[in-house]
TIMI-2910 file (N, C-alpha, C, CB; in pm, 1 decimal, decimal comma, always signed):
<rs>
+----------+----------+----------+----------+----------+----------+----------+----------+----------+----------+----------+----------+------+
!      n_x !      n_y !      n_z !     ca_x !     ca_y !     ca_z !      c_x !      c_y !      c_z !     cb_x !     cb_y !     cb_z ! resn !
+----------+----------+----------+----------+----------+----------+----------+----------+----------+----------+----------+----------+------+
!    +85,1 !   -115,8 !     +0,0 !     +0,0 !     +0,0 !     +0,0 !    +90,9 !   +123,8 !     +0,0 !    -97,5 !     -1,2 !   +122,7 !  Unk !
!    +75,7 !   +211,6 !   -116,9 !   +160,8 !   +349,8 !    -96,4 !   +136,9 !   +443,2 !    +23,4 !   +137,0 !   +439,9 !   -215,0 !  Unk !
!   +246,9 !   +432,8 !    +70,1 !   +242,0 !   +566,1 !   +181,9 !   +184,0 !   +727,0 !   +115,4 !   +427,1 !   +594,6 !   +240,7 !  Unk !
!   +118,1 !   +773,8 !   +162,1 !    +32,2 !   +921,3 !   +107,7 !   +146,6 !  +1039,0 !   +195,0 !   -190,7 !   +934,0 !   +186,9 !  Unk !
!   +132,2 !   +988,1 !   +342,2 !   +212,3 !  +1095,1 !   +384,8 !   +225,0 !  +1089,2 !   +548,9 !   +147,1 !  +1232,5 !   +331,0 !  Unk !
!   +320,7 !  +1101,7 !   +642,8 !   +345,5 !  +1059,7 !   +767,2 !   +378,7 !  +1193,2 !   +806,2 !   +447,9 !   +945,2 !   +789,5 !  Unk !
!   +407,2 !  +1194,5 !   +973,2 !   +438,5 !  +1266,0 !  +1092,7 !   +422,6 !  +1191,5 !  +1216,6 !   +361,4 !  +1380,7 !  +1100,6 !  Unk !
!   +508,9 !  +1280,3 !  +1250,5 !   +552,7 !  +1257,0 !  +1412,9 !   +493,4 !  +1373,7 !  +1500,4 !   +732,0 !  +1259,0 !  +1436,1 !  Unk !
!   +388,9 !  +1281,0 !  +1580,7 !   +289,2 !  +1381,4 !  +1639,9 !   +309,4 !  +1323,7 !  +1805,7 !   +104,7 !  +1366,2 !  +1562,1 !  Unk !
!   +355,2 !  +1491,7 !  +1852,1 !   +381,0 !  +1438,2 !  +2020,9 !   +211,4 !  +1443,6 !  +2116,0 !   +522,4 !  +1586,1 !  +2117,6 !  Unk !
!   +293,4 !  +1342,2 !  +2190,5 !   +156,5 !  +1322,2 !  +2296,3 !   +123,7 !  +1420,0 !  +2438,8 !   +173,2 !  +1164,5 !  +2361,2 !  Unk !
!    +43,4 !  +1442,5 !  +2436,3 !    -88,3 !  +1437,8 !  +2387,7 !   -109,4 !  +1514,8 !  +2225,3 !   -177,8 !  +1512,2 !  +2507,6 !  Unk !
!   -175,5 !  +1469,8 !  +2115,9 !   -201,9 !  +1575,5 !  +2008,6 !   -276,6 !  +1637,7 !  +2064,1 !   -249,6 !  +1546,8 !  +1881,2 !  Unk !
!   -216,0 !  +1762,3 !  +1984,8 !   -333,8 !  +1888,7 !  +1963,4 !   -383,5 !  +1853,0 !  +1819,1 !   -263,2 !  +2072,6 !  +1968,2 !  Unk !
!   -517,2 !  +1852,8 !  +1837,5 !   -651,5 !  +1860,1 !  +1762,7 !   -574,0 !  +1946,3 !  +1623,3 !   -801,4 !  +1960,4 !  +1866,4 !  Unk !
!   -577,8 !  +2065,9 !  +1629,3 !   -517,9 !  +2160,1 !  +1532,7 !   -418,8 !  +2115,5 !  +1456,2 !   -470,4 !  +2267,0 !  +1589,2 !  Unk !
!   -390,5 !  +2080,7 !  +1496,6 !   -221,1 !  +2008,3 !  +1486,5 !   -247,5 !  +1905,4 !  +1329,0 !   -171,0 !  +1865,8 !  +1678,6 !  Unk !
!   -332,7 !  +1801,2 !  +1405,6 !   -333,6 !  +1686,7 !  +1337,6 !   -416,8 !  +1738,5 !  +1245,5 !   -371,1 !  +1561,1 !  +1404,7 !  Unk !
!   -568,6 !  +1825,9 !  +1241,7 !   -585,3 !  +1905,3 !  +1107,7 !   -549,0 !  +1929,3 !  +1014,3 !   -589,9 !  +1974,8 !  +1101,3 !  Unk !
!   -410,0 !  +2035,3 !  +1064,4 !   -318,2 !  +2077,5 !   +954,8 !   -261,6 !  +1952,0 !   +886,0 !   -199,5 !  +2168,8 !  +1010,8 !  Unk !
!   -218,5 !  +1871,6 !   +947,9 !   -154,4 !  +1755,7 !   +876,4 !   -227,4 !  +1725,1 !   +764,9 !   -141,0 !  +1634,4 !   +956,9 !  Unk !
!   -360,3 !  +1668,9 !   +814,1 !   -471,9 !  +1607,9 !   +756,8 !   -459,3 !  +1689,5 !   +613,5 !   -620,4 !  +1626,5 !   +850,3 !  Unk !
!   -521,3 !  +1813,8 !   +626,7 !   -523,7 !  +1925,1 !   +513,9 !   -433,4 !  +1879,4 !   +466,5 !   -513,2 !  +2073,0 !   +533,4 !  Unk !
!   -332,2 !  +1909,8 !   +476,6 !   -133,6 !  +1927,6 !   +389,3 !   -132,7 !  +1804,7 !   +326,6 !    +47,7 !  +1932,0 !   +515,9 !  Unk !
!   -141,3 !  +1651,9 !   +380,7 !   -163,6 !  +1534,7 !   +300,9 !   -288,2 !  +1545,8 !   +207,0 !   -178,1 !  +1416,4 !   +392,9 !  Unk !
!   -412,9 !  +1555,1 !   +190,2 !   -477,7 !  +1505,0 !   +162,1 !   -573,1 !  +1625,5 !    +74,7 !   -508,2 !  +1428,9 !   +266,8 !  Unk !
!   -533,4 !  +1737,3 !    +92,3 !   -598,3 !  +1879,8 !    +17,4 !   -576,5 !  +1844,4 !   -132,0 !   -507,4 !  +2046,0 !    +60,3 !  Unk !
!   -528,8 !  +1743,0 !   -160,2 !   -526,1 !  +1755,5 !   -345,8 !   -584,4 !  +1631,3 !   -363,7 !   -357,5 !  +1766,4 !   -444,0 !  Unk !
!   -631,3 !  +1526,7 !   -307,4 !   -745,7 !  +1425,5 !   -299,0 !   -865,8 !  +1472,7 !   -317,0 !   -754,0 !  +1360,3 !   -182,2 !  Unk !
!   -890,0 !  +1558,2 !   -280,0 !  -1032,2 !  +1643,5 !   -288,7 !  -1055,3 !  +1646,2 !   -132,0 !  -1178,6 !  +1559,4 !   -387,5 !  Unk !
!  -1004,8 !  +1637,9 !    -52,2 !  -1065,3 !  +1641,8 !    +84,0 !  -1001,6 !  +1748,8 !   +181,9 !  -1051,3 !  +1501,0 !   +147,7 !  Unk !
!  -1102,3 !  +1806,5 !   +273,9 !  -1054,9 !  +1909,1 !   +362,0 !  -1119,8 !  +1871,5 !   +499,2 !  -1094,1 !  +2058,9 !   +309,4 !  Unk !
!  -1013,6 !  +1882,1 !   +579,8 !  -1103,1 !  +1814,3 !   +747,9 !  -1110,8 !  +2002,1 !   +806,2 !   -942,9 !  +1651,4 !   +912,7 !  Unk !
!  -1186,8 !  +1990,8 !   +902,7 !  -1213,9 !  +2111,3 !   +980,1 !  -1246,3 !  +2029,4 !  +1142,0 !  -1362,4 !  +2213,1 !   +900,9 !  Unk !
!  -1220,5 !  +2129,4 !  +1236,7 !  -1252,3 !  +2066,8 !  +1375,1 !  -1309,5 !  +2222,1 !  +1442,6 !  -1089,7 !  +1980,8 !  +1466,9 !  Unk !
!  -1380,2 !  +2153,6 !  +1552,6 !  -1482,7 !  +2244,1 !  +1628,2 !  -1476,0 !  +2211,8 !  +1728,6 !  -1611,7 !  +2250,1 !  +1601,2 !  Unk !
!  -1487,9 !  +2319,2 !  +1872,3 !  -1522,2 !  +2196,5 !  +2021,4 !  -1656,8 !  +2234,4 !  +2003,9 !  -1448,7 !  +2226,6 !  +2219,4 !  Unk !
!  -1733,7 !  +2094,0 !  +2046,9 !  -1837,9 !  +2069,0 !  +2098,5 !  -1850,3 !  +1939,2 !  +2225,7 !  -1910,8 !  +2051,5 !  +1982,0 !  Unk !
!  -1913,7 !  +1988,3 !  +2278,6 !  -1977,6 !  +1913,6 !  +2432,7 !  -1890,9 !  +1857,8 !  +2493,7 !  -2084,3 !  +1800,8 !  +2428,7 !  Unk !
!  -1723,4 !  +1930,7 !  +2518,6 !  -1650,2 !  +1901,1 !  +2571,1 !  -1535,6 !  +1813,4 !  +2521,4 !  -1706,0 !  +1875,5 !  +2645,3 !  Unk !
!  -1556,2 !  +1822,7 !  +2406,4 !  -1516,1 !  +1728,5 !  +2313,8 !  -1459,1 !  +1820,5 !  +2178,9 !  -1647,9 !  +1624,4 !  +2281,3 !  Unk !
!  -1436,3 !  +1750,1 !  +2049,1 !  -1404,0 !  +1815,1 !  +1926,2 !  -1528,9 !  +1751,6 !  +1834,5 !  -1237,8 !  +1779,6 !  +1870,6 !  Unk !
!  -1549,8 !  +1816,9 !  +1729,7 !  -1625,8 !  +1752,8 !  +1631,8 !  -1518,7 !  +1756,0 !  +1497,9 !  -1778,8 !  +1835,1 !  +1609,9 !  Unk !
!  -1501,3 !  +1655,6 !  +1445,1 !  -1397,0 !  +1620,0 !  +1328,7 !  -1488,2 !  +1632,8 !  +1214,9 !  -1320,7 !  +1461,7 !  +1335,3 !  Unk !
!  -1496,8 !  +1708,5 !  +1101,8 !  -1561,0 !  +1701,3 !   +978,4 !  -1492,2 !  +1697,4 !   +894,3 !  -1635,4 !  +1780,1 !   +949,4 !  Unk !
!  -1549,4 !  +1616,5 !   +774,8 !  -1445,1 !  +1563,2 !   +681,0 !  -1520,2 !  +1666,7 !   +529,3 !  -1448,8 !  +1343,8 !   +670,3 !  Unk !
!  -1467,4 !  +1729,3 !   +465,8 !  -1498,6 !  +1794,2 !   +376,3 !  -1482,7 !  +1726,6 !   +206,7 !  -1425,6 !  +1906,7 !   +410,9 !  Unk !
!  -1586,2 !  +1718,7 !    +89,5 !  -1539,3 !  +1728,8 !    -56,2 !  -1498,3 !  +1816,4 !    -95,7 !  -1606,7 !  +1711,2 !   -139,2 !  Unk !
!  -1437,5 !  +1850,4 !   -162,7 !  -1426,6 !  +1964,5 !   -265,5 !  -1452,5 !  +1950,4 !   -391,0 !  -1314,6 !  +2013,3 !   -272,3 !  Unk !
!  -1504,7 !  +1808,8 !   -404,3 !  -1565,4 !  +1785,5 !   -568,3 !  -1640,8 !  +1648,5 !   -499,9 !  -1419,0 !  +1750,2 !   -736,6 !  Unk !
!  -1722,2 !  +1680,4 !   -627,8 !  -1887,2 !  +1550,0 !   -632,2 !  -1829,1 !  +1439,2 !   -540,1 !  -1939,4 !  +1448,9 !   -835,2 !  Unk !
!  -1876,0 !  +1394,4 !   -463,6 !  -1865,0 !  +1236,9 !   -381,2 !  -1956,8 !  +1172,5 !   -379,2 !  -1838,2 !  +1226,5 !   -247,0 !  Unk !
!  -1892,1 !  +1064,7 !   -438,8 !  -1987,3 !   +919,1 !   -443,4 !  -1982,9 !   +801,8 !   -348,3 !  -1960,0 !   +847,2 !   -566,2 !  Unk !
!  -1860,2 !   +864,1 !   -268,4 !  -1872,0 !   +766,0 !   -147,1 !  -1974,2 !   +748,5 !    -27,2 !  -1767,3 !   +783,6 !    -85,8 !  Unk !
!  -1963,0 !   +635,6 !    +54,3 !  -2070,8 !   +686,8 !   +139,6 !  -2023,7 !   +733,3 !   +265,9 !  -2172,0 !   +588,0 !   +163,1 !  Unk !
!  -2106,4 !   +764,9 !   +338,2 !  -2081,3 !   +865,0 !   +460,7 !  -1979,6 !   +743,0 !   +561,7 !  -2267,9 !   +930,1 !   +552,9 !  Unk !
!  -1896,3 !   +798,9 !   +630,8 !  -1851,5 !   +722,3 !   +777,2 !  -1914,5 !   +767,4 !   +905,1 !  -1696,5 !   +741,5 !   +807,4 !  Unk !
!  -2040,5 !   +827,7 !   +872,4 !  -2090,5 !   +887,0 !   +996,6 !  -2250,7 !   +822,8 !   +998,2 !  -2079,2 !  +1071,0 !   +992,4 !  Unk !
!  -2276,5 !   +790,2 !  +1146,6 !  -2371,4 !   +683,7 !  +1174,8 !  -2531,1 !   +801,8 !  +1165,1 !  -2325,5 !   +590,9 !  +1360,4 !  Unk !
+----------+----------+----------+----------+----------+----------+----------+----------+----------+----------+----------+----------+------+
</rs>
């Protein structure tokens, strides 16, 4: 399986952190993540930037 793209992420991550990563690998796939706190927590959203035919990972 081709490697897309790695880092070395210290513990504990910051949320932000791993975003940016996310973005920087994966922004020319068509995909953009964004994060939010909610209810004490983060909310992770996964963005298209063109038509998707996949299906959702969210219940």
């Amino acid at each position: 399986m081709p490697e897309i793209a790695s880092a070395h992420l210290s513990d504990p991550v910051e949320p932000q952190t791993l975003v940016t990563f996310l973005n920087r690998a994966l922004k020319r796939r068509g995909l953009i993540f964004g994060i939010a706190r909610q209810d004490g927590g983060y909310l992770l959203t996964v963005y298209a930037t063109e038509p998707w035919s996949g299906e959702s990972g969210s219940d």
